[in-house]
N, C-alpha and C positions, 0 to 999 in steps of 0.2 A: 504494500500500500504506500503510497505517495505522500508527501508530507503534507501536500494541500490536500489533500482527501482525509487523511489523518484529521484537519484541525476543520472542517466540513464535518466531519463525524462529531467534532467536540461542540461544534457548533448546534448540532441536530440535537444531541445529548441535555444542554447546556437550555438549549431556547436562546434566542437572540439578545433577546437582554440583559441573561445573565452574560453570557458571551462576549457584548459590550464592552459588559462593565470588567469582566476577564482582561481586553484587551488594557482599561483604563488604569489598573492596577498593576499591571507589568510594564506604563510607561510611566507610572509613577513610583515603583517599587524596583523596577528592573533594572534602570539607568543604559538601556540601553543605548540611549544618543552618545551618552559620555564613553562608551565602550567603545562605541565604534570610531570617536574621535581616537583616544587613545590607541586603538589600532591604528589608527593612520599616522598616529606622530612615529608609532616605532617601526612605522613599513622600511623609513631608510637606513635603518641599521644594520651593516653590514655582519658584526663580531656576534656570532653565534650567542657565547655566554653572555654580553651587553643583552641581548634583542631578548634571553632568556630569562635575565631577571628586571627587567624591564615589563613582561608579558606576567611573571609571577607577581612582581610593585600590582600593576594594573587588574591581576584577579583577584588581589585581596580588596583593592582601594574599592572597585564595582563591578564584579561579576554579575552579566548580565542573568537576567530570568526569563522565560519564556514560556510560551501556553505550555508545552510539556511539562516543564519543572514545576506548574502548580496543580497541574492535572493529575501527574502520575507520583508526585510528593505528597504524600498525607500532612504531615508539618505544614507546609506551602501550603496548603490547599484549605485546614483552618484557618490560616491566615487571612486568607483570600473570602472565606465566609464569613468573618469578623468585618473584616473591613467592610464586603456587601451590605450587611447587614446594618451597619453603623451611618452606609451614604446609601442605601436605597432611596430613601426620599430625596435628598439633592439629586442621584442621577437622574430621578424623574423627573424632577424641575427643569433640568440644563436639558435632557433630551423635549421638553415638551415648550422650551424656548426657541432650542434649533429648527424644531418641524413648522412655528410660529416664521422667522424668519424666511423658511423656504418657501412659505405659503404667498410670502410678498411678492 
């Protein structure tokens, strides 16, 4: 199975809202923008051991997270129902201001 069918399936599982809020949680918990900057500053390092603890600095500093890592982690995955649970109502507000604007 494919990784876009994979997360298609978590989506079907999931229902769209929670799935959403899935995604809203891993760009706020994941750091994954600052991950992939940090890949980028150490792409020009040529010295093996440099580029290697450079890549170790940067998994501790924000090791990204992703739909799997909260799907298939039980730990992660309370986490991720604490937090739902805590902004369900704000996400319905922000998602039923976006559909407001679209409407314009």
């Amino acid at each position: 199975m494919s990784i876009s069918q994979d997360y298609e399936k978590f989506r079907i599982q999931l229902g769209n809202k929670k799935y959403e809020a899935l995604d809203e949680f891993i760009k706020i918990y994941g750091k994954v923008h600052e991950w992939h900057q940090g890949i980028k500053d150490i792409r020009h390092i040529e010295n093996v051991k440099e580029w290697e603890d450079k890549m170790l600095e940067l998994h501790k500093r924000c090791k990204p997270i992703f739909i799997e890592d909260v799907v298939m982690n039980e730990a992660e995955w309370e986490k991720f129902e604490k937090w739902y649970e805590n902004n369900k109502d704000r996400l319905k507000q922000e998602k039923s201001k976006n559909r407001n604007k679209e409407a314009r």
